[in-house]
Short mmCIF file of the C-alpha atoms (twelve columns), coordinates in Angstrom:
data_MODEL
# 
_entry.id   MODEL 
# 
loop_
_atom_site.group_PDB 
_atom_site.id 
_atom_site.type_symbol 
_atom_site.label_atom_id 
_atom_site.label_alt_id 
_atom_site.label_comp_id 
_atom_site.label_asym_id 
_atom_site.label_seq_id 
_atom_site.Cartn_x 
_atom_site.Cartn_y 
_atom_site.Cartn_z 
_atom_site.pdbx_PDB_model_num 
ATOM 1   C CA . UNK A 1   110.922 120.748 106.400 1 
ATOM 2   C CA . UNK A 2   111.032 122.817 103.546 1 
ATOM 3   C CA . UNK A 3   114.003 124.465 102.364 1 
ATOM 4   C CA . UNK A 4   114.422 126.989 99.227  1 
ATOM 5   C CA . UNK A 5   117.769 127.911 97.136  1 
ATOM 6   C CA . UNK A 6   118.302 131.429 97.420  1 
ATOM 7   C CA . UNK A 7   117.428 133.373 93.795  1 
ATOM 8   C CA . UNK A 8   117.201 129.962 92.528  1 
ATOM 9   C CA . UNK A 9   114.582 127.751 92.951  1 
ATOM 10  C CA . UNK A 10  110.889 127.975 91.692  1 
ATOM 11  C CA . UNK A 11  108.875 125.270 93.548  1 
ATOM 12  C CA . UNK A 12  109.078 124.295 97.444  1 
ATOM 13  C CA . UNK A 13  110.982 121.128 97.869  1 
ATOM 14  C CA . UNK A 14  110.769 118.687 100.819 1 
ATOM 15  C CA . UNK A 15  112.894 116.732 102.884 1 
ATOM 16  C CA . UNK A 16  111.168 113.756 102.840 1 
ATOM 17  C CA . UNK A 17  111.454 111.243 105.635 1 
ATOM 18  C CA . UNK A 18  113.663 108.478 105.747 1 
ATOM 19  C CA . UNK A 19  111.509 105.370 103.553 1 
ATOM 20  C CA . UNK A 20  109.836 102.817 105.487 1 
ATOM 21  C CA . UNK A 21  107.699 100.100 104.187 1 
ATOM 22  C CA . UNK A 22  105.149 98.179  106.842 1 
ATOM 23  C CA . UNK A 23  102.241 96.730  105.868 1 
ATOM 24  C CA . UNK A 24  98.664  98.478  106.154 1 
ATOM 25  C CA . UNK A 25  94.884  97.811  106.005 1 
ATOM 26  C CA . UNK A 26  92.428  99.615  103.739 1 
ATOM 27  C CA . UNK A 27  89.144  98.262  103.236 1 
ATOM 28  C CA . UNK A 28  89.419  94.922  102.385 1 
ATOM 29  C CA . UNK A 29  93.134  95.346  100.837 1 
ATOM 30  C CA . UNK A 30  96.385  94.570  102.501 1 
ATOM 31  C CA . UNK A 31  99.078  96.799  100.886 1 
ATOM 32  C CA . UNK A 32  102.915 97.546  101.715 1 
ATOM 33  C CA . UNK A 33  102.957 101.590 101.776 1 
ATOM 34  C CA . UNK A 34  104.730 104.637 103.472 1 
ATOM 35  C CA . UNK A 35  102.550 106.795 105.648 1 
ATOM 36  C CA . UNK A 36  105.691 109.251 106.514 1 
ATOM 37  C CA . UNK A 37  105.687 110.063 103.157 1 
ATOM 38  C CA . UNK A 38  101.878 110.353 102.580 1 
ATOM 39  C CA . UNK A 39  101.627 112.855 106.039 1 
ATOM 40  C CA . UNK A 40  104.715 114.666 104.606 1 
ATOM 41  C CA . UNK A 41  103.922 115.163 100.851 1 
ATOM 42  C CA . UNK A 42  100.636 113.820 99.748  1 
ATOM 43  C CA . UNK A 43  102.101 110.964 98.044  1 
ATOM 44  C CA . UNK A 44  100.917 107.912 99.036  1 
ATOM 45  C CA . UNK A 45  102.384 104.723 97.388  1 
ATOM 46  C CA . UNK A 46  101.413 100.898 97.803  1 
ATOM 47  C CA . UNK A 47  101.978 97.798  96.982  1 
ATOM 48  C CA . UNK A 48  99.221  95.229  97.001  1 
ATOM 49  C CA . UNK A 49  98.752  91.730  98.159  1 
ATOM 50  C CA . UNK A 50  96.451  89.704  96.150  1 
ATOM 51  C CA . UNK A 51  93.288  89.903  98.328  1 
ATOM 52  C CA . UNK A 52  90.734  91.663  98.981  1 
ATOM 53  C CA . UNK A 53  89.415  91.811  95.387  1 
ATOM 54  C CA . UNK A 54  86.603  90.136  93.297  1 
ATOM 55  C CA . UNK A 55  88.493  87.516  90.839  1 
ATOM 56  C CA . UNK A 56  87.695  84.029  90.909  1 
ATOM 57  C CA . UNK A 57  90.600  81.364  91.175  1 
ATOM 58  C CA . UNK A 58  93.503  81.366  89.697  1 
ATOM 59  C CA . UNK A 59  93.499  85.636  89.701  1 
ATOM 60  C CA . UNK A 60  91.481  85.393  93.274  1 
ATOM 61  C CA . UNK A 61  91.445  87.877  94.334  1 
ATOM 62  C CA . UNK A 62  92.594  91.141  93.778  1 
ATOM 63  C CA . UNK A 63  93.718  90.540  90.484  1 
ATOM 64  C CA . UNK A 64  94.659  94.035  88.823  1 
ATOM 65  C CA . UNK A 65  95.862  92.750  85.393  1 
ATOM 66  C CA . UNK A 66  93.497  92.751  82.543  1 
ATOM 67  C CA . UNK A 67  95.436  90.780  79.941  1 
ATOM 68  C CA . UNK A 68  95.735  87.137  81.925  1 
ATOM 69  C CA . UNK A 69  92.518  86.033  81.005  1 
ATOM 70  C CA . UNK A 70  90.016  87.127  83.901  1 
ATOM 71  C CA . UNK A 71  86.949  88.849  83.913  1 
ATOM 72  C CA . UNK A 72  87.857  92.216  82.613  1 
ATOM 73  C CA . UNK A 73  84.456  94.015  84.601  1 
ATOM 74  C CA . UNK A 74  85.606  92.334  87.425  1 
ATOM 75  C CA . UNK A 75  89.488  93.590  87.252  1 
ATOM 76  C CA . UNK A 76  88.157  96.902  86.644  1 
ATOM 77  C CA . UNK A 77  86.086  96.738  89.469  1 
ATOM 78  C CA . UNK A 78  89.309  95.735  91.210  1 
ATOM 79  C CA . UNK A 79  90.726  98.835  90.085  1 
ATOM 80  C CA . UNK A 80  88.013  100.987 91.189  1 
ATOM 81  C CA . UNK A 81  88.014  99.163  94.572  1 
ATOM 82  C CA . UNK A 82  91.677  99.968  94.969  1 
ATOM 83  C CA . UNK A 83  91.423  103.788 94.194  1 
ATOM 84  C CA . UNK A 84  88.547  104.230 96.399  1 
ATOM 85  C CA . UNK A 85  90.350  102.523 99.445  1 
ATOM 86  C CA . UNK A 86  93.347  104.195 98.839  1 
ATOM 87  C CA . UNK A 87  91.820  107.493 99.283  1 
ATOM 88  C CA . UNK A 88  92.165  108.513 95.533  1 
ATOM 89  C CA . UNK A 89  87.694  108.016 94.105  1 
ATOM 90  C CA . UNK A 90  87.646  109.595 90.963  1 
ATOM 91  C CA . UNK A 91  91.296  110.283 90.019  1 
ATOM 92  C CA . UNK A 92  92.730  109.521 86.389  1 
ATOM 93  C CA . UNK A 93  94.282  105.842 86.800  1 
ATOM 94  C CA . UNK A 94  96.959  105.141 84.293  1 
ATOM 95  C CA . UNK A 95  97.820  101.402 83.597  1 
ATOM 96  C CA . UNK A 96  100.309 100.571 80.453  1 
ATOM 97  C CA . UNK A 97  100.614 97.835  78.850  1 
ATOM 98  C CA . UNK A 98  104.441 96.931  79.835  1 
ATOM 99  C CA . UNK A 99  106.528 95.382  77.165  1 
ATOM 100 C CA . UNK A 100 109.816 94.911  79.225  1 
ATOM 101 C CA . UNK A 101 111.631 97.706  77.191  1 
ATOM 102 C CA . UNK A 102 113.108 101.332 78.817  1 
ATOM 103 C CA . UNK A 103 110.176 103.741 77.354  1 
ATOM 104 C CA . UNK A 104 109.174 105.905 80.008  1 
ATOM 105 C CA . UNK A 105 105.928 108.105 79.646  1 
ATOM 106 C CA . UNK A 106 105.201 111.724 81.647  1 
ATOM 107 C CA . UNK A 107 102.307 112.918 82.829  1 
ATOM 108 C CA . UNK A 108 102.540 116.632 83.863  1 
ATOM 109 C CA . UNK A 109 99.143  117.833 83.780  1 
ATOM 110 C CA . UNK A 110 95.677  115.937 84.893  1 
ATOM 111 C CA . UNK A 111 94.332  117.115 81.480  1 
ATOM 112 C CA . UNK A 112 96.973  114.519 79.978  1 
ATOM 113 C CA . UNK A 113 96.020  111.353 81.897  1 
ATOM 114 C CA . UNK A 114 92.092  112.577 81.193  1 
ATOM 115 C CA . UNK A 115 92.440  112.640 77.732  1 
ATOM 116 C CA . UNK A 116 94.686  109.241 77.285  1 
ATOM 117 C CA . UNK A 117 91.489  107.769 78.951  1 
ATOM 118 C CA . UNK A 118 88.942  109.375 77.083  1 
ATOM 119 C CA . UNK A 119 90.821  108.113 74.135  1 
ATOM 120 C CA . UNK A 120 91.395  104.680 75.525  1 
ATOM 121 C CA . UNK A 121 88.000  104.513 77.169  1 
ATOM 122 C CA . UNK A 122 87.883  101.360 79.454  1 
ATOM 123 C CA . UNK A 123 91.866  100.171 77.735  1 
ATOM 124 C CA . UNK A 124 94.057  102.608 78.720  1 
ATOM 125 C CA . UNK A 125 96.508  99.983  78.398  1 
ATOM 126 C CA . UNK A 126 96.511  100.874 74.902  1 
ATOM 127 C CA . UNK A 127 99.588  102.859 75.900  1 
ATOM 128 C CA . UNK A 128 103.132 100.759 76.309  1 
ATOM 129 C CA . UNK A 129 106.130 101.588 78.319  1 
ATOM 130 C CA . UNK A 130 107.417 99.998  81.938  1 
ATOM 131 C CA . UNK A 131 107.775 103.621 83.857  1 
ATOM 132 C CA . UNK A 132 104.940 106.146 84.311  1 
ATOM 133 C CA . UNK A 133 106.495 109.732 85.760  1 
ATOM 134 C CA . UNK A 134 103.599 112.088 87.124  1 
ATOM 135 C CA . UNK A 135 104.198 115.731 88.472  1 
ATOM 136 C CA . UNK A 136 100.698 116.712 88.933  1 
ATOM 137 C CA . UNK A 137 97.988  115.715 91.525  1 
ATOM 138 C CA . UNK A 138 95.223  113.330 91.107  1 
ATOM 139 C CA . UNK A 139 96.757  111.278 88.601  1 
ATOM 140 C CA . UNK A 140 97.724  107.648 89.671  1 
ATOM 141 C CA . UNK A 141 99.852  105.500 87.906  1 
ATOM 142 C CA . UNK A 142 99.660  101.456 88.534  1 
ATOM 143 C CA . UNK A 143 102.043 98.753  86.929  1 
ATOM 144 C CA . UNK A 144 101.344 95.189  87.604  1 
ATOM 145 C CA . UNK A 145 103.448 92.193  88.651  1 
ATOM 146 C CA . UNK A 146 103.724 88.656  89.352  1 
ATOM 147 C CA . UNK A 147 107.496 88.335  89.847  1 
ATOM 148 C CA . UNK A 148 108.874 90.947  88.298  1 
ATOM 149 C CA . UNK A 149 110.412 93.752  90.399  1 
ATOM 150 C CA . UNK A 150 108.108 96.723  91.221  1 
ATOM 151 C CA . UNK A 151 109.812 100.137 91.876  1 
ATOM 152 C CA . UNK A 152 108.459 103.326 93.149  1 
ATOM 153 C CA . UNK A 153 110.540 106.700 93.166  1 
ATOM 154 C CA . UNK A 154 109.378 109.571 95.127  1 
ATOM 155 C CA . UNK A 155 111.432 113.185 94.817  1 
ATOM 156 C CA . UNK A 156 111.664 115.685 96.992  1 
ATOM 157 C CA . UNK A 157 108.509 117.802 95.553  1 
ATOM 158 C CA . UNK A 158 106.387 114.594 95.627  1 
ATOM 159 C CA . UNK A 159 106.974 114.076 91.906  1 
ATOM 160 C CA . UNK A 160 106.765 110.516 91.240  1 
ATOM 161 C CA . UNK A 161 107.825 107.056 89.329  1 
ATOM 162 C CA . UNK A 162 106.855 104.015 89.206  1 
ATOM 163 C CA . UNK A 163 108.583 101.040 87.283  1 
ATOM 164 C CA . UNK A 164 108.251 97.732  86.581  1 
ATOM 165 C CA . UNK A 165 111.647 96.037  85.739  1 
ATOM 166 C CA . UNK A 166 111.859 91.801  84.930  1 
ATOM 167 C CA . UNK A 167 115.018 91.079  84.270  1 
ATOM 168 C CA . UNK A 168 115.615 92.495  81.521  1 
ATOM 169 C CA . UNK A 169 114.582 95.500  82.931  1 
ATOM 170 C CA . UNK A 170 117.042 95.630  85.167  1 
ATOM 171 C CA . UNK A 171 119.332 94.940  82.994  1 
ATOM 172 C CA . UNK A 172 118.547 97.858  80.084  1 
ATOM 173 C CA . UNK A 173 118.737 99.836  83.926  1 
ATOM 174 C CA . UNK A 174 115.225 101.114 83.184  1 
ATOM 175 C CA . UNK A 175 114.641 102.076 86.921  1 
ATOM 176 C CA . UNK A 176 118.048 104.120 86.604  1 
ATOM 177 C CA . UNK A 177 116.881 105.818 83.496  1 
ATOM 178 C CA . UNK A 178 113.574 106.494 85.289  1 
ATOM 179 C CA . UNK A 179 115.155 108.055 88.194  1 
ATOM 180 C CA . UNK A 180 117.647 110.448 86.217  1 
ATOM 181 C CA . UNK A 181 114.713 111.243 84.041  1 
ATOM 182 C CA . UNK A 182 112.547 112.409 87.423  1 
ATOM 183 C CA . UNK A 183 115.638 114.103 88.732  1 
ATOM 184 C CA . UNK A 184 116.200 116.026 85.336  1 
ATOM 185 C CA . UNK A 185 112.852 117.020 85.161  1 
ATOM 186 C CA . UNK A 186 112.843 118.446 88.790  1 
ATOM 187 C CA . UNK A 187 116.201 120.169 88.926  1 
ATOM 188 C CA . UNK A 188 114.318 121.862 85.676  1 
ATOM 189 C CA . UNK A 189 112.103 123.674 88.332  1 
ATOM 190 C CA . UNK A 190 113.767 123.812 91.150  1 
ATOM 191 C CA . UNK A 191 117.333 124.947 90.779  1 
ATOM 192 C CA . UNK A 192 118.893 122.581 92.276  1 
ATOM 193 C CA . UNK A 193 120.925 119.835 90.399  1 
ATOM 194 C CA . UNK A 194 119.982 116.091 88.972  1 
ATOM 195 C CA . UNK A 195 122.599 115.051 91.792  1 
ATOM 196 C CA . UNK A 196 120.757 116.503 94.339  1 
ATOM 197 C CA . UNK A 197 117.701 115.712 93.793  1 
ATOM 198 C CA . UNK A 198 118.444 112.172 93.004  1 
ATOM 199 C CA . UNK A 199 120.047 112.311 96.973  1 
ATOM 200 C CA . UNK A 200 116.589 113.447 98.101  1 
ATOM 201 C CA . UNK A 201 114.656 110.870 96.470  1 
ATOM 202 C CA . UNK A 202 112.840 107.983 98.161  1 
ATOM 203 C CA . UNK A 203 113.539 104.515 96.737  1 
ATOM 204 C CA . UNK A 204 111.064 101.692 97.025  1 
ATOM 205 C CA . UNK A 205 110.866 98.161  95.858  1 
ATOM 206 C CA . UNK A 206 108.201 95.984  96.643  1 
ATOM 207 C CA . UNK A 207 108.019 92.147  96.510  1 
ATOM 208 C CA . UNK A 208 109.295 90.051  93.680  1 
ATOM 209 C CA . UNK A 209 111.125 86.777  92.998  1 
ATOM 210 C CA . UNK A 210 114.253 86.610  94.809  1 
ATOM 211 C CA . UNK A 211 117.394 85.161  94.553  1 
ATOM 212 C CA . UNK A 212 117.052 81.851  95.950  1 
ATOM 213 C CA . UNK A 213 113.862 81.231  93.677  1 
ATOM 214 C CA . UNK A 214 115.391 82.991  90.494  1 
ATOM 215 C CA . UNK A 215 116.795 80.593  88.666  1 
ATOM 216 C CA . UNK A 216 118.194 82.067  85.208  1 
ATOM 217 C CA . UNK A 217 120.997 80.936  82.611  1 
ATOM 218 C CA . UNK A 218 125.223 81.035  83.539  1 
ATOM 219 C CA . UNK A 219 125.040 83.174  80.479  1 
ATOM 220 C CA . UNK A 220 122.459 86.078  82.196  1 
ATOM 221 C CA . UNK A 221 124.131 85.206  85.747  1 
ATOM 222 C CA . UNK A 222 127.953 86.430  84.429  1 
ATOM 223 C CA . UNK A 223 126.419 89.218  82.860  1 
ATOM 224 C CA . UNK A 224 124.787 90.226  85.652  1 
ATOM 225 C CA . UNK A 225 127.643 90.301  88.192  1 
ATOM 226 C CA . UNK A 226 129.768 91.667  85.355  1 
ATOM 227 C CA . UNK A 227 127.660 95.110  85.035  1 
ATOM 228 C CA . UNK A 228 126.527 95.053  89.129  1 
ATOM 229 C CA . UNK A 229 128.514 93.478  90.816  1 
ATOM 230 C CA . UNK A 230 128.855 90.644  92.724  1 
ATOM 231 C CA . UNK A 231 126.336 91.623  95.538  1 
ATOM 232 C CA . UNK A 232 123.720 90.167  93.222  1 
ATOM 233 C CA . UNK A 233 125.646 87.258  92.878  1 
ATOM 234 C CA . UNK A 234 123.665 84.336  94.524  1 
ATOM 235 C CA . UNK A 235 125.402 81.242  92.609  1 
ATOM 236 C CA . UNK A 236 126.458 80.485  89.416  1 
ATOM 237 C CA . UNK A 237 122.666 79.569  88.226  1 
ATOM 238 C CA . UNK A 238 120.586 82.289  90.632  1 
ATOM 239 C CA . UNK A 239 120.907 86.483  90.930  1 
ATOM 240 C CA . UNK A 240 119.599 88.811  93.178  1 
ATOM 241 C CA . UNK A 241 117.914 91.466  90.946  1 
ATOM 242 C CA . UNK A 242 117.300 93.680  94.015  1 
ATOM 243 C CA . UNK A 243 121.225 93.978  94.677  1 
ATOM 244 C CA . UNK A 244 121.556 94.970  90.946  1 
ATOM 245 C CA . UNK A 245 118.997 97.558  90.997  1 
ATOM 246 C CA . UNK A 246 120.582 98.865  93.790  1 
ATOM 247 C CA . UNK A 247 123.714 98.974  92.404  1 
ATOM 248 C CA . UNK A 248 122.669 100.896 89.284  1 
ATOM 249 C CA . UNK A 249 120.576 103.508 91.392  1 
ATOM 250 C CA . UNK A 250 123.381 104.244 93.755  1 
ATOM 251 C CA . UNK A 251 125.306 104.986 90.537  1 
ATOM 252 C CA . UNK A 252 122.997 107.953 89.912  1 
ATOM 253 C CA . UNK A 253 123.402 109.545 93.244  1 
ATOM 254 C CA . UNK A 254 120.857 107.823 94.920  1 
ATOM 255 C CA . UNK A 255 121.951 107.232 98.970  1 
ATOM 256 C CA . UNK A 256 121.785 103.519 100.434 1 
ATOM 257 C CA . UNK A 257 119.542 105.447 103.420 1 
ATOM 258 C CA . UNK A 258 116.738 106.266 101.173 1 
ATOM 259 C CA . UNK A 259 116.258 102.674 99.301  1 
ATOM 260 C CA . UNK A 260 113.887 100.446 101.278 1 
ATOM 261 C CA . UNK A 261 113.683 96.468  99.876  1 
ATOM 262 C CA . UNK A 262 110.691 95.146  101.185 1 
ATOM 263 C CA . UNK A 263 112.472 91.789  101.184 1 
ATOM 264 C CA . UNK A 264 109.523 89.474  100.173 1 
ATOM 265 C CA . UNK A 265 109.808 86.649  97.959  1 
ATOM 266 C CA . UNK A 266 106.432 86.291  95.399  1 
ATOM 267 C CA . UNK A 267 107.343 82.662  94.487  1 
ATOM 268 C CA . UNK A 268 108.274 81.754  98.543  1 
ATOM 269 C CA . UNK A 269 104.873 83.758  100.048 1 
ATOM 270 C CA . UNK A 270 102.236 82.774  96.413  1 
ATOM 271 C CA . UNK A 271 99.809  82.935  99.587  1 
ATOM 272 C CA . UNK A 272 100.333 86.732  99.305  1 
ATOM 273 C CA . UNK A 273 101.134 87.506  96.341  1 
ATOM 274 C CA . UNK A 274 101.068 86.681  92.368  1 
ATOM 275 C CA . UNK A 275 104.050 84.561  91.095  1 
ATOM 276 C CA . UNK A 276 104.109 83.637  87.566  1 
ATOM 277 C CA . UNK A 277 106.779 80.974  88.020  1 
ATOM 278 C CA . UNK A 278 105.357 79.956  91.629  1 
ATOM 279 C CA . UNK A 279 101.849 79.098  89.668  1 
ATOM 280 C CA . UNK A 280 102.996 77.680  86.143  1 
ATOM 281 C CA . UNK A 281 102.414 80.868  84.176  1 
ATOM 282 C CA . UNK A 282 98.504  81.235  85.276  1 
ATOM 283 C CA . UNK A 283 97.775  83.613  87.573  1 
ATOM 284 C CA . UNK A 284 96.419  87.562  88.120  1 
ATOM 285 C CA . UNK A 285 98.850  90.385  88.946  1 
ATOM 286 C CA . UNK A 286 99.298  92.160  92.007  1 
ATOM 287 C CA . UNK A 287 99.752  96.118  92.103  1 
ATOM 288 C CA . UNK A 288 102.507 99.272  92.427  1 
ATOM 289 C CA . UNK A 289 100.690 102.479 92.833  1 
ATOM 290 C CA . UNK A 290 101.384 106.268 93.149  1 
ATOM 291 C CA . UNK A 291 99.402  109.102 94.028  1 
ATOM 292 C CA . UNK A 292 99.332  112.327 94.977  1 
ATOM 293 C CA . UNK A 293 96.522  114.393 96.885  1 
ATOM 294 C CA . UNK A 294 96.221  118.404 96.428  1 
ATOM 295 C CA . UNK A 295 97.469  120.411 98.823  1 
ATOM 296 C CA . UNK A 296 94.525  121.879 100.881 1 
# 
């Protein structure tokens, strides 16, 4: 359902359906993604288990990191792979290096992500921040994880972020600043305001270590439940950085309704996923992509 502001806004936005995250076979990949959204807006976001790829063990096997000591051919055959079997051959893929700060980068036009890659040739990670925002089609954006909480934001004109957030990510509120930053960016276009576009947008966070298994200092624990809360509070050693990302979304006008956990521990299901702490600090990364098709 579309809907316009009278004499006000420029570009069609869409009320997007209610997010949902179940898992879902392509090719050889098992990924956690949102078909509701994909039929409603051409955005189709995933999050990846760790087969279905080349890499040998430890990263077997669909390793999509390229800086843990694998076979880089064979991660960015992994890559490829992934594109093709999401339904996105041949689009710009953009993959940061992330250095667990708050820099967000924008892509607005495909001309952008084509010539960060002509400049990077096969290292586009040559390019460091922990959020990628796109507002144009046929760019896709992929951050990589082995604990560390993955986030994807989708507004209601199928703009997009996606974030990667450890804990100190979470903490600097990175996937806040991400969200506001989408929001600001579409109300620009639209007409309507940050706060209601951030009450349109679709939350999602895909699998990372959870509280049971996160373990952390009394010092990080207190300031955690200080600034979010005590929903994140777990026990004096262990927080729940899901409830704290919630926490600091819902204070930018997010709605509980449209944030979907997908509730899966990396370091309890290493079967399924890449966990850094699960496998002593040597392992591959598993992925959070965005994309957007043209309309036809």
């Amino acid at each position: 359902m579309y809907f316009m502001e009278p004499s006000q806004t420029s570009q069609a936005t869409l009320e997007l359906p209610i997010p949902r995250l179940a898992e879902g076979r392509f090719a050889s990949i098992v990924a956690y993604t949102d078909e509701a959204l994909f039929d409603a807006c051409g955005v189709r976001i995933a999050f990846t288990e760790r087969g279905g790829g080349e890499s040998q063990a430890p990263f077997d096997s669909l390793n999509l990191g390229s800086h843990v000591g694998d076979c880089l051919e064979v991660v960015l055959a992994n890559r490829e792979h992934l594109l093709s079997a999401l339904g996105f051959e041949g689009a710009c893929l953009v993959v940061p290096t992330q250095v667990h700060g708050d820099k967000i980068i924008s892509f607005d036009t495909t001309e952008e992500a084509e010539a960060l890659l002509s400049c990077s040739g096969e290292h586009p990670e040559t390019l460091e921040c922990d959020a990628i925002s796109v507002t144009c089609d046929n760019v896709a954006a992929q951050l990589n994880f082995a604990d560390c909480v993955p986030v994807i934001a989708v507004a209601p004109t199928g703009d997009f972020s996606v974030i990667h957030a450890g804990w100190r990510g979470v903490d600097n509120q990175i996937s806040a600043k991400a969200v506001e930053q989408l929001a600001h960016d579409v109300a620009e276009r639209t007409g309507l305001s940050p706060e209601q576009v951030c009450a349109q947008t679709n939350i999602y966070i895909g699998p990372h270590i959870m509280g049971e298994c996160f373990e952390t200092s009394e010092e990080i624990h207190d300031e955690f439940v200080r600034k979010f809360g005590s929903a994140c509070d777990v026990d004096a050693r262990h927080v729940e950085l899901s409830q704290a990302l919630i926490c600091q979304l819902l204070r930018t006008g997010v709605v509980r309704e449209r944030i979907v956990p997908l509730g899966l521990c990396t370091v309890c299901n290493n079967d399924r996923f890449f966990s850094y702490r699960g496998q002593g600090g040597v392992c591959g990364r598993h992925g959070a992509f965005a994309a957007r098709k043209p309309k036809e």
